[in-house]
N, C-alpha and C positions, 0 to 999 in steps of 0.2 A: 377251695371248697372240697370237702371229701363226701362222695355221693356212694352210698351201699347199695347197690336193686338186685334183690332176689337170691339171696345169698344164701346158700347151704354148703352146710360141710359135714360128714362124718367121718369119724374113726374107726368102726365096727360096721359091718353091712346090718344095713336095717336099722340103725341106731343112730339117729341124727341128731345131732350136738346144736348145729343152727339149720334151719327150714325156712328161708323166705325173708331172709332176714331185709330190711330197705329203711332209711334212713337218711339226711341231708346235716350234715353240720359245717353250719358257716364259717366263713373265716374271723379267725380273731376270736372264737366264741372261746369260751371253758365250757365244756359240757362233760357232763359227768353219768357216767356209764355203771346202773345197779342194776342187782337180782341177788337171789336166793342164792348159795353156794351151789356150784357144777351149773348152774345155766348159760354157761356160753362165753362169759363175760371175756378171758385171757384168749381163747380161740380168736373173735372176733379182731382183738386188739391186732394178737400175732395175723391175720390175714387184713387186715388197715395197714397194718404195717411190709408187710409182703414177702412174710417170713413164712408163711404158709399158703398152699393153693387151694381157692375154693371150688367145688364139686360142681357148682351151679354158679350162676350168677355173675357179678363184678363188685367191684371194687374202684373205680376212679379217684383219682388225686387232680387236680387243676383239670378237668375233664380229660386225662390220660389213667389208664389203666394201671395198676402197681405191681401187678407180678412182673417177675425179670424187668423191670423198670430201673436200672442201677441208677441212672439222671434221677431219678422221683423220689429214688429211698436215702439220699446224700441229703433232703429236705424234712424227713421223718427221724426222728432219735425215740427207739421205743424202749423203755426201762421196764423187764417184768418182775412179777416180781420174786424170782430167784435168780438175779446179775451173775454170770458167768464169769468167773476167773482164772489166771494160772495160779499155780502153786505158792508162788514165791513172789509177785507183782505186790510191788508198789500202790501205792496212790499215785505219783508220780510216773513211775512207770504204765500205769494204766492212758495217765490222759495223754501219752506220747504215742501209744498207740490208738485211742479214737483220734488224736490230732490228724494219724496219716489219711484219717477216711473225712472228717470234719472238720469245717475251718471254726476252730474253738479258739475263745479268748484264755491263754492261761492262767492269765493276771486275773481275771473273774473266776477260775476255779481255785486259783492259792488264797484268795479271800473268802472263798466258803469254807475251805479249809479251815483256815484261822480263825474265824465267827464258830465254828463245829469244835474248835479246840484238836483237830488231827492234823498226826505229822507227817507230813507227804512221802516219807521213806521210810515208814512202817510197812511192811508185810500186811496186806490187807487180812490176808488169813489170821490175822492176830488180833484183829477188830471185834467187838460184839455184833451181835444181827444189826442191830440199831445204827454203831457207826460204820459198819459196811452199807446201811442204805445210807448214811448222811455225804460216803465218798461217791456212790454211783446218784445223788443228788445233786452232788456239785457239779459232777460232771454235765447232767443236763442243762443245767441252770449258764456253764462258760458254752455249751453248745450252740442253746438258745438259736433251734430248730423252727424254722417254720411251721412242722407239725410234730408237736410231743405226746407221745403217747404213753403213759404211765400206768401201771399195771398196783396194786393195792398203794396207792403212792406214799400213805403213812404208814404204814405197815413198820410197827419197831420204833419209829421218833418218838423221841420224849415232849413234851407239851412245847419248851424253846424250840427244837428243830422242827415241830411242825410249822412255828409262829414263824420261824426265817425264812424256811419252805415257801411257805402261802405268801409272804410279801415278795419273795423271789419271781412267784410263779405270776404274781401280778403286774410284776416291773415285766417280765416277758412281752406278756398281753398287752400293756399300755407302748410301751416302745420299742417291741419288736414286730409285733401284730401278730405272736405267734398263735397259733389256733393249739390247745390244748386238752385230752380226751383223759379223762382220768376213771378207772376204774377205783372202787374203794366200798368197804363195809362202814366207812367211817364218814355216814350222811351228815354228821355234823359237821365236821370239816368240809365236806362238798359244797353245803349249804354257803361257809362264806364267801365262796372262789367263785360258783359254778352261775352260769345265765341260762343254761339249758340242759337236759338232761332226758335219756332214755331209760325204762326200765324191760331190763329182758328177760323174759320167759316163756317157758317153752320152744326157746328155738328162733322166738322171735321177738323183735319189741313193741308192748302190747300197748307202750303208756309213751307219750314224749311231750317234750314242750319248752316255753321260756319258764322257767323256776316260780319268778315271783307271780305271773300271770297265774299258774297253775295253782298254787298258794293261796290265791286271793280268792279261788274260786273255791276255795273250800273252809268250811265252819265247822270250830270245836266247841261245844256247851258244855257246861259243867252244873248239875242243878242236883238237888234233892229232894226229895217228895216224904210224907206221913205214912206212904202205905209201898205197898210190894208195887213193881210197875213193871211190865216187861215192854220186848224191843218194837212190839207187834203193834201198842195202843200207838204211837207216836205217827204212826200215817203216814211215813214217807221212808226211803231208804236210807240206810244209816252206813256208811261207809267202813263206822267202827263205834261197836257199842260195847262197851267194860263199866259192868255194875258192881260195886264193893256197898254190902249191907241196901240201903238206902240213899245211898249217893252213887249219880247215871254221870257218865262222859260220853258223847256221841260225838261221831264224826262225819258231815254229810256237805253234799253238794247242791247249789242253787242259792237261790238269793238270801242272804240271810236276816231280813226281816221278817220273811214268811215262814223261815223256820222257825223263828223266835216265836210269831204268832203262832203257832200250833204247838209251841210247848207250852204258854204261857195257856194255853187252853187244858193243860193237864193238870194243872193247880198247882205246880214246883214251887215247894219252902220256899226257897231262891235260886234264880238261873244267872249265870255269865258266861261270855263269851272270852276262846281263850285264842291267843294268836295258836298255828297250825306254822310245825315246821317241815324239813323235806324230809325226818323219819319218819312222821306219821302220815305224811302222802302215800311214801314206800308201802310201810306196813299195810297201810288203805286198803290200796292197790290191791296188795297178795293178798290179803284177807276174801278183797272181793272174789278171787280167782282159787278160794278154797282152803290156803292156805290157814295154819293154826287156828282148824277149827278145833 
């Protein structure tokens, strides 16, 4: 289990990057790690991973702490996401050198290779952005780390290498038990991997939970009305409200027959309810906290 309590860090005095930040993710889980761009998200990871020291607070791994923990960091593989290279390295040459630090399967990374269509004694540096992440993806995938941490993990795949990716990172989870943290703008793709998930902002995370659970508790309508209507008549809090002409889409929390009943009291042409994915929880969220207004 990796336990966050009270976590701060900054870069600039006075300017705090995370403030308080605290958090529990299980083992085995996928939890997927969003916000707004600059809120935190790469800091965090880098200090999960114990590549950076925090100002405040802790960081535990197996309830042992991860700074200068060289035992604890031999169980964490963190991919950010700008992978560091030399000049002239291989693919091959790359996985001989995480080999000296990780006990990786090779024969698992020459067949992502192969599936990637890359040739393991190509000059990485000759790669596009895209299969430069598909070589430092194989490599996590032969790693197959107790705790992964991935840094915009699609960042550059093409629609196949994410689909190899995500069934990779699921064979991880189900037969290795690895516990995986993934950062990403890409809520779609979190959506089909992830069981849990934090959103962080301002410093800290304001929103977390099991995925589906969180999902469930929330209601999208879709209705339109004869006349002008605003967000006000509707009685109750609207999580996200987007009006185009005469047709309302709302997004709210609480039981959803009694929302139905209080719109079905506004006299809507017609109303449906629409399933609610993990963008528009996101979006919710920040909207509720000010954002695009």
């Amino acid at each position: 289990m990796i336990e966050i309590a009270d976590l701060k860090k900054s870069y600039e005095k006075g300017k705090d990057v995370l403030c308080g930040v605290c958090a529990q993710i299980s083992d085995g889980s996928v939890f997927g790690l969003v916000g707004i761009n600059g809120a935190g998200k790469s800091t965090l990871l880098r200090l999960i991973a114990g590549v950076l020291k925090q100002d405040r607070g802790q960081v535990c791994v197996d309830g042992e702490p991860i700074w200068e923990n060289e035992e604890k960091k031999r169980e964490i593989f963190f991919l950010p996401d700008d992978p560091f290279y030399t000049a002239n390295v291989t693919a091959a040459g790359l996985a001989e050198m995480y080999a000296s630090v990780y006990d990786m399967d090779k024969r698992v990374f020459l067949t992502y290779l192969e599936k990637f269509k890359l040739n393991e004694k190509t000059p990485i540096r000759n790669f596009s952005k895209g299969m430069k992440r598909q070589v430092f993806v194989s490599l996590a995938l032969a790693i197959a780390p107790k705790y992964l941490l991935l840094d915009e993990a699609f960042d550059g795949l093409d629609p196949l290498a994410r689909l190899v990716f995500k069934r990779g990172l699921v064979s991880l989870v189900e037969e290795k038990g690895t516990t995986v943290i993934i950062s990403s703008h890409s809520l779609r793709e979190l959506e089909d991997i992830c069981d849990s998930y934090g959103i962080l902002d301002h410093g800290q995370i304001t929103c977390s939970g099991e995925l589906v659970k969180d999902l469930e508790k929330l209601h999208k309508f879709q209705m339109a009305f004869d006349r002008e209507i605003s967000k006000e008549e509707f009685g109750f809090e609207c999580m996200s409200f987007t009006k185009t002409g005469r047709v309302v889409q709302i997004i709210a929390k609480g039981d959803a027959e009694a929302i139905a009943t209080k719109i079905e009291a506004l006299q809507p042409l017609f109303v449906e309810e629409i399933e609610v994915d993990f963008e528009e929880l996101f979006i919710g969220e920040v909207e509720a906290r000010g954002y695009l207004q």
